[in-house]
C-alpha positions as CSV (number, residue, x, y, z in Angstrom):
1,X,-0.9,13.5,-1.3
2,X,1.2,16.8,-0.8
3,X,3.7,16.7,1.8
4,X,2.5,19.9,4.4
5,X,6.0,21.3,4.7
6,X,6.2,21.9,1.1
7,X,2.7,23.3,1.3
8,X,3.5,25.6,3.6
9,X,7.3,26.5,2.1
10,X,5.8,27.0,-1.4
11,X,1.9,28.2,-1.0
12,X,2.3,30.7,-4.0
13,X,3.8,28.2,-6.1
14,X,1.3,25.5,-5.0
15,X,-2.0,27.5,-5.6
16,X,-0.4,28.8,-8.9
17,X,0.4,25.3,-10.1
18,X,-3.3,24.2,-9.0
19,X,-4.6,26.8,-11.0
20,X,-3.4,25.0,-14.1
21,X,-6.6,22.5,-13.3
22,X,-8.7,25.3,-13.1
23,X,-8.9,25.0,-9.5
24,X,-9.1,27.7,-6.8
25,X,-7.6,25.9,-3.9
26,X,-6.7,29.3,-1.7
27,X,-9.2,27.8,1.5
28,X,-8.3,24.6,1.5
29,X,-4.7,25.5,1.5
30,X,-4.8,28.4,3.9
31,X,-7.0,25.7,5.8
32,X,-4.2,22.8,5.8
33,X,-1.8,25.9,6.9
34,X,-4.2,26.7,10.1
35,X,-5.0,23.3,10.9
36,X,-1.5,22.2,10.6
37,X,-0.2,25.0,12.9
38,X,-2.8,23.4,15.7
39,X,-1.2,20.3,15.0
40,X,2.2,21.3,15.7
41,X,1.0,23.3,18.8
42,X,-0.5,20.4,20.6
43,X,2.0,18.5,19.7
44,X,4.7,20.8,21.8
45,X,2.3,20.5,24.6
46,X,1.9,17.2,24.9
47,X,6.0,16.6,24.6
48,X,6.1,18.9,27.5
49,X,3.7,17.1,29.4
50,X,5.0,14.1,28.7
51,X,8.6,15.1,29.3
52,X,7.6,16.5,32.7
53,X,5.8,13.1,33.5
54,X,9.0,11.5,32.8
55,X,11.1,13.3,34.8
56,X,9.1,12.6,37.8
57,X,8.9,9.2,37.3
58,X,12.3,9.2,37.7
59,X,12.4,11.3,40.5
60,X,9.5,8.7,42.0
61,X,11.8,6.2,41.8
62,X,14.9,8.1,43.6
63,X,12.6,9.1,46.4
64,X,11.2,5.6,47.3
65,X,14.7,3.9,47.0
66,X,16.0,6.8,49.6
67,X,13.1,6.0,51.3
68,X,10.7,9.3,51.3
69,X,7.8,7.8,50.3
70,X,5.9,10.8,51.3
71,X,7.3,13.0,48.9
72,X,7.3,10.5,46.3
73,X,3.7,10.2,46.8
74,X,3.2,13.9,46.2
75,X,4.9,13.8,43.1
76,X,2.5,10.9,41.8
77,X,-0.5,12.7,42.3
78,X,0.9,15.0,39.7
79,X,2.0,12.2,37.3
80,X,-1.5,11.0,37.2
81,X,-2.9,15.2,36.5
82,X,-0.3,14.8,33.9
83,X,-1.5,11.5,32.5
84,X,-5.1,12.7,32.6
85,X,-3.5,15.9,30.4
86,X,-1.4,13.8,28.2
87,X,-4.4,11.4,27.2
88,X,-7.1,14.7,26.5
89,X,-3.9,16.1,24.2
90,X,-3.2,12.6,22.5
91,X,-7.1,12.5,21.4
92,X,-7.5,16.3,20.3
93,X,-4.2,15.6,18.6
94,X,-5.2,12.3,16.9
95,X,-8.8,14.6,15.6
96,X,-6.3,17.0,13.7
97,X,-4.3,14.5,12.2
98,X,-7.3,12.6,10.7
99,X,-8.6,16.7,10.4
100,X,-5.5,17.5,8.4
101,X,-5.0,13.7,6.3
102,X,-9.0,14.6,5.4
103,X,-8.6,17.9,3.9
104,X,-5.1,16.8,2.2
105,X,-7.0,13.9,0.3
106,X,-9.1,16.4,-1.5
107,X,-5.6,18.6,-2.5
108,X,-5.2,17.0,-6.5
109,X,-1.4,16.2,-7.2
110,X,0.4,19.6,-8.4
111,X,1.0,19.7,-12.4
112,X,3.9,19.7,-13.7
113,X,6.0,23.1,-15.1
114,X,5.4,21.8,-18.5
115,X,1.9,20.6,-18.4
116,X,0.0,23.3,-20.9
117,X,-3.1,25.9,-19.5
118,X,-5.8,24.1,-20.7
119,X,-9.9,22.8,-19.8
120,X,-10.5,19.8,-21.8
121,X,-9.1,16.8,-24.0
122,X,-9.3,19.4,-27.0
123,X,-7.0,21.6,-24.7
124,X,-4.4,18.7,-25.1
125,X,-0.6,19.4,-26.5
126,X,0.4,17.4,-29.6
127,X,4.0,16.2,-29.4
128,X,4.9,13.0,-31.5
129,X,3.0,11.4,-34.4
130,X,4.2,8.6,-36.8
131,X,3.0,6.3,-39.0
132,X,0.9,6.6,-42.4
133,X,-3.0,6.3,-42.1
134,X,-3.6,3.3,-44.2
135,X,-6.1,4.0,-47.6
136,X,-9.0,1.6,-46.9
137,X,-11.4,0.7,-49.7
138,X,-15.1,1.8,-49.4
139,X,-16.3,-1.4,-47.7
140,X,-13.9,-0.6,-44.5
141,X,-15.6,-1.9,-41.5
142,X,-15.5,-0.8,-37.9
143,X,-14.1,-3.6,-35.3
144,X,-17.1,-4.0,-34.3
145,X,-18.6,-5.5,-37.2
146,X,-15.3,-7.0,-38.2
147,X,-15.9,-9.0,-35.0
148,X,-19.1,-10.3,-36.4
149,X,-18.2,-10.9,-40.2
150,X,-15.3,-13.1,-38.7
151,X,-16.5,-14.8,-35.5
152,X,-13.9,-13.2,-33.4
153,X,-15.9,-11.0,-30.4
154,X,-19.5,-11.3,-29.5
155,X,-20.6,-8.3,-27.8
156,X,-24.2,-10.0,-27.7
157,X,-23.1,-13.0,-25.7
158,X,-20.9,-10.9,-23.5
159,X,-24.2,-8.8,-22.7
160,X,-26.5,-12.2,-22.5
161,X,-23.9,-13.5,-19.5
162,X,-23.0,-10.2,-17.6
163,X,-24.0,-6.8,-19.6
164,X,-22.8,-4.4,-21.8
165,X,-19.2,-3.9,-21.6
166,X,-18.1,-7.4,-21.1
167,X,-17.1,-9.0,-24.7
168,X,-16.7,-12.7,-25.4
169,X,-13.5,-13.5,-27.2
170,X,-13.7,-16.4,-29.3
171,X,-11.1,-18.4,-31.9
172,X,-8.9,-16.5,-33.3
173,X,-10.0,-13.4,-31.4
174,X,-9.1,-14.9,-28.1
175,X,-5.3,-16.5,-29.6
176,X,-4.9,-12.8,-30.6
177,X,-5.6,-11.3,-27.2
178,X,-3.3,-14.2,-25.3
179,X,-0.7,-13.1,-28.4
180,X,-1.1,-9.4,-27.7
181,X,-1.0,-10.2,-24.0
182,X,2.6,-12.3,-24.4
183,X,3.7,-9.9,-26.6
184,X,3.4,-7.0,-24.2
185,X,4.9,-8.7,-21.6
186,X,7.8,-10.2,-23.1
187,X,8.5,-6.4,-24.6
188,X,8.5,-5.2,-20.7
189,X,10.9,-8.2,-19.1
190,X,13.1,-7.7,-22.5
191,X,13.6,-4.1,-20.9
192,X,14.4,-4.9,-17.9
193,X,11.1,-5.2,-15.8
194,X,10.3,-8.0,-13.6
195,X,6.9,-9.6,-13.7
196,X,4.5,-9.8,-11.2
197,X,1.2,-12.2,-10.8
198,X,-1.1,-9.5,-8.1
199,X,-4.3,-9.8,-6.9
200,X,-7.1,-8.6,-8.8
201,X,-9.0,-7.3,-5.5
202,X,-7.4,-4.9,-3.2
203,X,-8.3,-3.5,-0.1
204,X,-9.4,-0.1,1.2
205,X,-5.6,1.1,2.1
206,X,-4.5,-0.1,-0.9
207,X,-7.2,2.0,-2.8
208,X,-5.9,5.1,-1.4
209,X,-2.2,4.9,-1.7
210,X,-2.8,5.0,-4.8
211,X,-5.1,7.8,-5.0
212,X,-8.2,6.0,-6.7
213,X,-9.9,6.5,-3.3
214,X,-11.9,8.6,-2.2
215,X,-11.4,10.1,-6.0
216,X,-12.8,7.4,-8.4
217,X,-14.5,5.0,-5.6
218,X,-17.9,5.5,-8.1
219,X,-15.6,4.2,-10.8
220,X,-14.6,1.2,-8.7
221,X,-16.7,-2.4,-8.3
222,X,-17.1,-2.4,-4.9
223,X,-17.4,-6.1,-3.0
224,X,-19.5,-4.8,0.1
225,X,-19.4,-7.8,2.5
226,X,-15.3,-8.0,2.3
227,X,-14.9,-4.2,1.6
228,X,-12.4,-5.5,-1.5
229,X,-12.1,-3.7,-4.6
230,X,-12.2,-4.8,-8.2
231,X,-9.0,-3.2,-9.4
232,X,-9.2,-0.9,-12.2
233,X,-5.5,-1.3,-13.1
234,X,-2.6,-3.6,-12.2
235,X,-1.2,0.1,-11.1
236,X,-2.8,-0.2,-7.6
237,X,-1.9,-3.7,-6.3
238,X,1.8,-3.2,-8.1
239,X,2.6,-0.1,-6.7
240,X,0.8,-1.0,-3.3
241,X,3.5,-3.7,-3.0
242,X,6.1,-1.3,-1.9
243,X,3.7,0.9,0.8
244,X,5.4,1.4,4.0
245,X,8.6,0.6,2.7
246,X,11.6,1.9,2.9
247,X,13.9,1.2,0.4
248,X,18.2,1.4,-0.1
249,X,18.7,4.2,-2.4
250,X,21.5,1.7,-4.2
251,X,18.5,-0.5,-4.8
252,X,17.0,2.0,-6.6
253,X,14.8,2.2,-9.2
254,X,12.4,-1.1,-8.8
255,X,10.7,-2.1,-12.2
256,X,7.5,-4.1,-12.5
257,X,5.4,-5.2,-15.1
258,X,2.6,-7.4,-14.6
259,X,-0.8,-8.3,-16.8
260,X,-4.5,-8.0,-15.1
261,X,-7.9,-7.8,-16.2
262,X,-9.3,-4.2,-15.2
263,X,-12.4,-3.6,-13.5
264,X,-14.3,0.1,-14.5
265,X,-17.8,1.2,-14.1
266,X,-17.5,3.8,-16.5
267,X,-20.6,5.3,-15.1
268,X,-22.6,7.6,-17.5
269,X,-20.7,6.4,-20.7
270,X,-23.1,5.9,-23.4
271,X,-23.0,6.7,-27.3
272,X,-21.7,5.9,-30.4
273,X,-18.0,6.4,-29.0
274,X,-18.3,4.0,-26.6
275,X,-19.1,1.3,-28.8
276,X,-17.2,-2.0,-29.3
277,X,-14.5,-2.2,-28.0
278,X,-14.1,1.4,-27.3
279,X,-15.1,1.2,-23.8
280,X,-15.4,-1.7,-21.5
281,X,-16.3,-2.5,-18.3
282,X,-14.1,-5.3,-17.9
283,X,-10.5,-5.2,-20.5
284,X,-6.8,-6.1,-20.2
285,X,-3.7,-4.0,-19.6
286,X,0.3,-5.0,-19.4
287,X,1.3,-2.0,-16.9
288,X,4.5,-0.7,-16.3
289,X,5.5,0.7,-12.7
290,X,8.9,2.1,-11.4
291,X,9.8,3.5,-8.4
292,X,12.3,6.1,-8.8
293,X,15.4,8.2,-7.1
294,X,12.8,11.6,-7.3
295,X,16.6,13.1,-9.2
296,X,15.8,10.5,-12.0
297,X,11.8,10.5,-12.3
298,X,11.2,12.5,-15.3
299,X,14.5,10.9,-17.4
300,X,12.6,8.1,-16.2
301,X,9.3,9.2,-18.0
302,X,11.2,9.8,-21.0
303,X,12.0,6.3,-21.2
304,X,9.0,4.7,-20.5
305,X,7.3,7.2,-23.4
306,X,10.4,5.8,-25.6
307,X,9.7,2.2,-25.1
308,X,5.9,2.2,-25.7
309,X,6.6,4.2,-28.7
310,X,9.4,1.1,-29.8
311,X,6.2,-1.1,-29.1
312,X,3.6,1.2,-31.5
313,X,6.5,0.6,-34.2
314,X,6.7,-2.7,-34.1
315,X,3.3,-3.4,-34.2
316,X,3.1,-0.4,-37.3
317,X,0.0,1.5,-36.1
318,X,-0.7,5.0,-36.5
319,X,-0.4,7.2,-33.3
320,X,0.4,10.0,-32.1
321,X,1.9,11.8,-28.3
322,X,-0.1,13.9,-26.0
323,X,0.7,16.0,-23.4
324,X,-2.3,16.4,-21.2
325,X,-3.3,19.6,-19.8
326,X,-3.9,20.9,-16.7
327,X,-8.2,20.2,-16.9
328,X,-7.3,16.6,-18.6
329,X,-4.5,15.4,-16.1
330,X,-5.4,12.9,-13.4
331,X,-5.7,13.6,-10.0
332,X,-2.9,12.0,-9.0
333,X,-0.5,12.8,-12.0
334,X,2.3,15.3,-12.3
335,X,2.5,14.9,-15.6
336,X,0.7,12.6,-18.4
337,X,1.6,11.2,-21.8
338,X,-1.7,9.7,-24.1
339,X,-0.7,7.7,-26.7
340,X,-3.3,7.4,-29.2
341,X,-3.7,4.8,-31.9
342,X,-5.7,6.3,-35.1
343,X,-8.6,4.4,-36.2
344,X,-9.5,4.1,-39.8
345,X,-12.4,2.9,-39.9
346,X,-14.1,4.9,-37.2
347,X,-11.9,8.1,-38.3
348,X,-11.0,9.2,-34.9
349,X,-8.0,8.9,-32.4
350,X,-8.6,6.4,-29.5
351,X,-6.6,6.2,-26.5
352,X,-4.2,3.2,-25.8
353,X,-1.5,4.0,-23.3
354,X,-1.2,6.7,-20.3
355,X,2.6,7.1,-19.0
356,X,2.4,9.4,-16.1
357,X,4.6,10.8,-13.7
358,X,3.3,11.0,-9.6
359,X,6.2,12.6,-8.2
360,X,6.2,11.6,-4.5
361,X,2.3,12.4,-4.5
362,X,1.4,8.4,-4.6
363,X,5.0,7.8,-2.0
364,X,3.7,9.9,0.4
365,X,0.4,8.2,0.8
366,X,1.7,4.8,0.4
367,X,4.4,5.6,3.1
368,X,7.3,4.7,0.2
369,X,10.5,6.0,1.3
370,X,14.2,5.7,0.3
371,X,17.2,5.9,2.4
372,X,20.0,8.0,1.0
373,X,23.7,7.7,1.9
374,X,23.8,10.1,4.2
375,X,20.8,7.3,6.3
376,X,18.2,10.2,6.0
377,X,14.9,9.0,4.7
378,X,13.4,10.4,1.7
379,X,10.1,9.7,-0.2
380,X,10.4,8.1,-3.8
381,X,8.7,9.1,-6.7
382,X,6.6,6.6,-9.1
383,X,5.5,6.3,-12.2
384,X,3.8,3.7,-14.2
385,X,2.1,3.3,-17.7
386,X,0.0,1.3,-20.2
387,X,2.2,-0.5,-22.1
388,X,-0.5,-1.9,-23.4
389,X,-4.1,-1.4,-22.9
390,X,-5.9,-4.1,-25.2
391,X,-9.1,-3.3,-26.4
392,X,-8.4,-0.1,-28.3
393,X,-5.2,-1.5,-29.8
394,X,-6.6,-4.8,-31.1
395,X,-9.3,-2.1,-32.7
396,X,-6.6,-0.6,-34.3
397,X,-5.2,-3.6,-35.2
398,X,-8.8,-5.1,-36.7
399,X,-9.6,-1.6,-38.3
400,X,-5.9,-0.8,-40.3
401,X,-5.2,-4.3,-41.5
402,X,-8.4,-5.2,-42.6
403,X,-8.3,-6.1,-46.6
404,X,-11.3,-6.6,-48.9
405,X,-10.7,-10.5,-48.0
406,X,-9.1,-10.8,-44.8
407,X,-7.6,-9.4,-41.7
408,X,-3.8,-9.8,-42.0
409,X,-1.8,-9.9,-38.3
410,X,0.9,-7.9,-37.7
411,X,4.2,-9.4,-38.5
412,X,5.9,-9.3,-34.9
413,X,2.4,-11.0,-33.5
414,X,2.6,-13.9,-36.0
415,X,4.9,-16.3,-33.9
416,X,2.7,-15.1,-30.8
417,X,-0.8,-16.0,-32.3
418,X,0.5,-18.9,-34.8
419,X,-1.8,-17.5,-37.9
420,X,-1.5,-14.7,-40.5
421,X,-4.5,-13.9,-40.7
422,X,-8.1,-14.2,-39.6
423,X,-10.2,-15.2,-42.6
């Protein structure tokens, strides 16, 4: 969330920034502004109460070692007025904090200087494409039906054990997912990130420091009895590792990469776009997370962009760079980079990869701070990206090397899957 002192140090430049999300956010702010005032106010009272009940506790105990009790006794009759005092002001303080933490939760991270004005996807800046479309014959099929013709998903079976959205893998399918999933991994470690096993249910803290609560908590499978989360990306447990840390600037930045399965009810997603492998309910992701000097964050970006882009070469699929604008960016993000993988045989752009930038929007809930070498405390800025989400590449993959005979494998996958093709 936004740190109050910057709030109130940079209002114009906050509400202006907002406005880039089409958002009016004047009453809440001058709100957080007011209610944070109160804050501070009963704060100072209840220092000076509690300041004055420490002074005459000392004085208590000078009194009754030079023996005058009575006057000692005096003073603890006021000691337990200002106990009485100091407990009223502790719980009217404690009401605006949670008052305050409330309204801050519903305050969207601010975008970045260079996001673009902008309402929806279609708003969206293009910044990088590469790769030739490949010329497909007539009979080009979507993955979907690719799946079918060689044995590889089935949707229906998926559907018969849980519902839509949860795909069976089978054969070669599933040796090309664990491929795709070694693959990805061994690309992230080979650049320096360290893996992590996490858990694939987190808990309500966890949820918000990473800002998918209260935001997406419709979007979330929610295990009532144990209040545990299905997690929607292996962003949330990863980057929860690191809440209430504080960290040695030298130590600085920490690099994770980890594979999970995600979680997403995708409620209200229906249509022909959502079909296949286009949207799932339950997929796998290799994420990337850093945690970053705030003076380094967005060279940081840059990089992670750079190496998904290395990855998208190798594998020789057709994609292209978004910047996201201010009606497309997540709550959370500071900035946001969509990769997008073209897909022949549907003749549309699907998303793969998100490589976004929190600033020290996610630090500040999670409690993640740095100490510099002066010993001050300062919060960290994180980042994290798909590098890669599954589904949507190994439709890109299915789609642009199909052949009138075949499906050929792309040639860096080939010593991961063991097979050249699926026949």
């Amino acid at each position: 969330m936004l740190q109050v002192p910057f709030i109130r140090e940079n209002k114009e430049l906050v509400l202006k920034r907002l406005q880039k999300r089409n958002l009016d956010a004047s009453k809440s702010i001058d709100d957080i502004i007011n209610l944070d005032e109160d804050r501070r106010k009963t704060q100072a009272k209840l220092d000076t109460v509690l300041a004055e009940s420490n002074k005459l506790s000392k004085e208590i105990g000078i009194l009754f070692k030079n023996g005058e009790a009575q006057k000692a006794n005096l003073l603890k009759d006021r000691t337990s007025q200002l106990k009485e005092e100091s407990k009223a002001l502790s719980e009217i303080l404690g009401d605006k904090i949670q008052a305050l933490n409330e309204l801050l939760y519903t305050i969207p991270n601010i975008p970045h200087d260079s996001v673009p004005e902008g309402n929806t996807e279609d708003d969206n800046e293009e910044v990088f494409r590469k790769g030739d479309i490949p010329e497909l014959g007539a009979n080009a099929l979507p993955h979907w039906e690719l799946a079918k013709k060689y044995d590889i998903i089935d949707f229906e079976l998926g559907n018969k054990i849980t519902g839509a959205g949860f795909p069976v893998y089978k054969g070669k399918g599933a040796r090309l997912q664990r491929a795709l999933i070694t693959y990805f991994l061994d690309k992230n470690t080979e650049a320096g990130y360290t893996e992590y096993q996490v858990p694939h249910l987190v808990n309500e803290e966890s949820g918000f420091g990473t800002g998918q609560l209260p935001d997406k908590e419709g979007q979330m499978y929610h295990v009532t009895e144990d209040n545990l989360y299905l997690i929607p990306t292996a962003e949330v447990p990863a980057t929860n590792i690191f809440r209430n840390v504080v960290l040695d600037e030298k130590d600085l930045p920490k690099t994770i990469t980890g594979y999970t399965p995600c979680f997403r009810r995708e409620a209200g997603s229906y249509g022909a776009h959502v079909r296949g492998l286009n949207r799932l309910h339950q997929f796998d992701k290799v994420e990337i997370i850093r945690v970053e000097h705030p003076d380094n964050s967005y060279k940081a970006l840059d990089n992670m962009v750079e190496h998904v882009k290395g990855i998208l070469d190798e594998l020789k699929l057709p994609y292209r760079i978004l910047r996201l604008c201010g009606g497309d960016l997540g709550f959370t993000s500071a900035l946001t980079y969509d990769f997008e993988v073209f897909s022949t045989a549907q003749d549309r752009w699907l998303e793969i990869s998100s490589v976004s930038n929190f600033e020290a929007y996610q630090a500040n809930r999670l409690k993640l701070r740095f100490k510099n070498k002066d010993g001050k405390n300062l919060l960290a800025h994180t980042l994290n990206g798909s590098s890669l989400a599954l589904p949507r590449v190994l439709a890109g993959i299915l789609e642009n090397y199909q052949t009138e005979k075949n499906i050929e494998v792309p040639e860096v996958l080939v010593p991961y899957a063991g097979f050249k093709t699926i026949e």
